[in-house]
ChimeraX commands (.cxc) that place a marker at each C-alpha (Angstrom):
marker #1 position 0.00,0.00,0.00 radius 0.5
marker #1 position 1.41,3.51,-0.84 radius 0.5
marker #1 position 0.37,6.85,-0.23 radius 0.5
marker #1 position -1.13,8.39,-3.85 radius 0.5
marker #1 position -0.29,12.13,-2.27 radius 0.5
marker #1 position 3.02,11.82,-0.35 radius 0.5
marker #1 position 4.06,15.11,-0.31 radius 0.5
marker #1 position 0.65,16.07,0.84 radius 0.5
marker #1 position 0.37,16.10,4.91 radius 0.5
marker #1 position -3.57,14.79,5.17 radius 0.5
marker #1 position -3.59,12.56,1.96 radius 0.5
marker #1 position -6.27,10.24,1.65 radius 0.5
marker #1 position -5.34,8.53,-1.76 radius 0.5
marker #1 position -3.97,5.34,-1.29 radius 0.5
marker #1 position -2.91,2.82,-3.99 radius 0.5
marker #1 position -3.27,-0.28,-3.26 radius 0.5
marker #1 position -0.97,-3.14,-5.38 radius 0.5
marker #1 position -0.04,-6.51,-4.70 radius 0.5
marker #1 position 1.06,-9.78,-7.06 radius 0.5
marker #1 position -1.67,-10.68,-9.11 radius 0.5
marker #1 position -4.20,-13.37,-7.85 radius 0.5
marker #1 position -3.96,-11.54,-4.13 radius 0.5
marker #1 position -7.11,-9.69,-3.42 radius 0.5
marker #1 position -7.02,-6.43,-0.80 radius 0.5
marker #1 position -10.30,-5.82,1.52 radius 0.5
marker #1 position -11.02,-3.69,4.36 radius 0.5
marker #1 position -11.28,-0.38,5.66 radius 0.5
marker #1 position -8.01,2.31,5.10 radius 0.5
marker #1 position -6.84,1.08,8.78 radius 0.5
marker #1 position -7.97,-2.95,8.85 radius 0.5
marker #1 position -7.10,-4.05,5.48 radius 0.5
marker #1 position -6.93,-7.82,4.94 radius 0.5
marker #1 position -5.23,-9.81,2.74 radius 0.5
marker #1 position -5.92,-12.89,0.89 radius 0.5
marker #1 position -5.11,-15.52,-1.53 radius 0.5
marker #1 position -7.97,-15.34,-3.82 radius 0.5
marker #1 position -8.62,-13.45,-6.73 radius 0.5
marker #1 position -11.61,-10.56,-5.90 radius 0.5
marker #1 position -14.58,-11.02,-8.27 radius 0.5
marker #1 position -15.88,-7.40,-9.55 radius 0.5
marker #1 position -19.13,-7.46,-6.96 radius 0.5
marker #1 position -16.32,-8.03,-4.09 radius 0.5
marker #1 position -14.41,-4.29,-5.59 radius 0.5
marker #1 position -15.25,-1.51,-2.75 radius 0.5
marker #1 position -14.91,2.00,-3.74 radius 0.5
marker #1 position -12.79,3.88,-0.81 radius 0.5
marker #1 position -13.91,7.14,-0.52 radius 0.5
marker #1 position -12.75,9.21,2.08 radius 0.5
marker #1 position -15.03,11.40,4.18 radius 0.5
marker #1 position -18.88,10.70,4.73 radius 0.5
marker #1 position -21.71,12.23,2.69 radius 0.5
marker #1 position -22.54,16.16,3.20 radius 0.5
marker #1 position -26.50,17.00,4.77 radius 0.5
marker #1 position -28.81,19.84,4.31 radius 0.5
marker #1 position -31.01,20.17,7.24 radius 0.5
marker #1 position -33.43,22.84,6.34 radius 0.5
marker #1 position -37.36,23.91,7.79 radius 0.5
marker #1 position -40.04,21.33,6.28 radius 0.5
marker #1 position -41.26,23.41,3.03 radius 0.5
marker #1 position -45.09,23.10,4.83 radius 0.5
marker #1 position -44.83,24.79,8.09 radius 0.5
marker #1 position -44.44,28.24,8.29 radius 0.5
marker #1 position -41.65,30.06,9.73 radius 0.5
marker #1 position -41.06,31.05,12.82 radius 0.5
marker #1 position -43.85,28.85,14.05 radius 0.5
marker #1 position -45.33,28.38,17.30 radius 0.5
marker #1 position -46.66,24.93,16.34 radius 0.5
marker #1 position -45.03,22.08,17.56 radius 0.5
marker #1 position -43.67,19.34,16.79 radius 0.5
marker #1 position -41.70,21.53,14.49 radius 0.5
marker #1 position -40.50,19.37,11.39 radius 0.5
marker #1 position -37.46,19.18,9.05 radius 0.5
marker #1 position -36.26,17.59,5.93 radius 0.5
marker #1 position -32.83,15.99,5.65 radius 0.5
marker #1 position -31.43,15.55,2.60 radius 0.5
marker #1 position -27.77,13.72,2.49 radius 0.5
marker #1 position -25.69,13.56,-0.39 radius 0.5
marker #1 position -25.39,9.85,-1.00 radius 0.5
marker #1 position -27.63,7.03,0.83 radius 0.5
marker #1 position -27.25,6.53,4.77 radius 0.5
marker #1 position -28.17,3.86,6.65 radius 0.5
marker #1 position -29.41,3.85,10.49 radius 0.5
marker #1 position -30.64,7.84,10.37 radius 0.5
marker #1 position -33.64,8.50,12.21 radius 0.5
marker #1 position -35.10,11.42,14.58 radius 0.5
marker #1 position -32.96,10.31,17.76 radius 0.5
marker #1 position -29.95,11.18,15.92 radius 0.5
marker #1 position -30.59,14.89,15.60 radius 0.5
marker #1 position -30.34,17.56,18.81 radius 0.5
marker #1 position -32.91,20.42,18.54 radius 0.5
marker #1 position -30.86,23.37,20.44 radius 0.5
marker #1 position -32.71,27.12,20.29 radius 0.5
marker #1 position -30.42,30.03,20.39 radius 0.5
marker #1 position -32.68,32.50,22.12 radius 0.5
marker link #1:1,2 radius 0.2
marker link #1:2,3 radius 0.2
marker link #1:3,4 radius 0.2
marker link #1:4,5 radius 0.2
marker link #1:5,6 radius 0.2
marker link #1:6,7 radius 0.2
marker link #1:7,8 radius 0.2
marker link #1:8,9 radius 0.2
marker link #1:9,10 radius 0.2
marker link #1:10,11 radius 0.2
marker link #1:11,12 radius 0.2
marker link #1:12,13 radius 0.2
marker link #1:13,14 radius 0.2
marker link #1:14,15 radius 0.2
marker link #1:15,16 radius 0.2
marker link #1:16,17 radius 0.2
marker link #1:17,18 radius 0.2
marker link #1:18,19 radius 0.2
marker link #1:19,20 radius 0.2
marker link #1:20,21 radius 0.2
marker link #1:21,22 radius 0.2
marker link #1:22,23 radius 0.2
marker link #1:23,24 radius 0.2
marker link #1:24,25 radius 0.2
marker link #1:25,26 radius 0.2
marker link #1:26,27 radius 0.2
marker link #1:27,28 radius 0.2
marker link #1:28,29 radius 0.2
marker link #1:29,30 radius 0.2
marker link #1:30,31 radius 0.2
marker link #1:31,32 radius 0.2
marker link #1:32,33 radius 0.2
marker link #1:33,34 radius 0.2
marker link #1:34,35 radius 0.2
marker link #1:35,36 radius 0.2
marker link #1:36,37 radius 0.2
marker link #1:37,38 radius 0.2
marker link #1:38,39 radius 0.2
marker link #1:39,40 radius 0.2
marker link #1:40,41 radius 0.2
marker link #1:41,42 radius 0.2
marker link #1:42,43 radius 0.2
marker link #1:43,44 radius 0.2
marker link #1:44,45 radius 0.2
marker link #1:45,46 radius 0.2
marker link #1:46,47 radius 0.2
marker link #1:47,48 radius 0.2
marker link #1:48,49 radius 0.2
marker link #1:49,50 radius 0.2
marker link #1:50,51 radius 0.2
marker link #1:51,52 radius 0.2
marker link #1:52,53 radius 0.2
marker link #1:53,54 radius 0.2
marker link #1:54,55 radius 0.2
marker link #1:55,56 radius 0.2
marker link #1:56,57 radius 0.2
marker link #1:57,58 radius 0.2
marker link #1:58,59 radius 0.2
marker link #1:59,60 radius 0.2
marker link #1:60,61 radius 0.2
marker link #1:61,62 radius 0.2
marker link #1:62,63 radius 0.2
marker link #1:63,64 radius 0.2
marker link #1:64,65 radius 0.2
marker link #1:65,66 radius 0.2
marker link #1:66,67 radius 0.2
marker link #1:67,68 radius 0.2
marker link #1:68,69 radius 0.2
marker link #1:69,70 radius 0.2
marker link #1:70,71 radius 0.2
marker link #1:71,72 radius 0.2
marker link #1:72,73 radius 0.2
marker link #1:73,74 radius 0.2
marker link #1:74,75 radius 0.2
marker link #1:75,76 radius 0.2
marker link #1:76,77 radius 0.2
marker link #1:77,78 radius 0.2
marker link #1:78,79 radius 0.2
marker link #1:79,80 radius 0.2
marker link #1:80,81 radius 0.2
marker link #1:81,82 radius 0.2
marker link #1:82,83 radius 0.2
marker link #1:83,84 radius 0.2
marker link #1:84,85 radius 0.2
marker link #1:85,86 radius 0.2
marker link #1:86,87 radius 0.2
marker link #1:87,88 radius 0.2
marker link #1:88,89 radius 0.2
marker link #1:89,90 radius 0.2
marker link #1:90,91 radius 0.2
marker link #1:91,92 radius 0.2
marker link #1:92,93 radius 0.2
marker link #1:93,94 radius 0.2
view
């Protein structure tokens, strides 16, 4: 494994080579190796980084509003798994 950017201090490109017939899987920290050859639906796309969010007032509800529960949509850049309403912290600044 070798660094894509070396002369870069927080590079996140990494190459990863070995002989052929060696397959490389596994997170950027825990990668694995093996002795047999990766099939194309095994391939995992490292991308550094998780997706960006825009967290804006629901489109319906009027704003300010007194009402409550007071809604939101989420929209995130590529799919997420495991989101729901108990991962978000409602904080007022006044």
């Amino acid at each position: 494994m070798s660094d894509t950017f070396p002369d870069l201090p927080n590079s996140v490109g990494w190459t990863l080579s070995g002989r052929t017939g060696f397959g490389f899987t596994g997170l950027l920290d825990e990668i694995r190796f093996s002795d047999t050859v990766l099939i194309p639906s095994q391939f995992l796309n490292l991308q550094p980084g998780g997706p960006s969010v825009t967290v804006d007032q629901n489109p319906e509800q009027a704003d300010p509003t007194p009402d409550s529960p007071i809604f939101f949509s989420v929209l995130f850049s590529q799919p997420v798994t495991g989101f729901d309403e108990t991962d978000v912290t409602l904080v007022s600044l006044q």
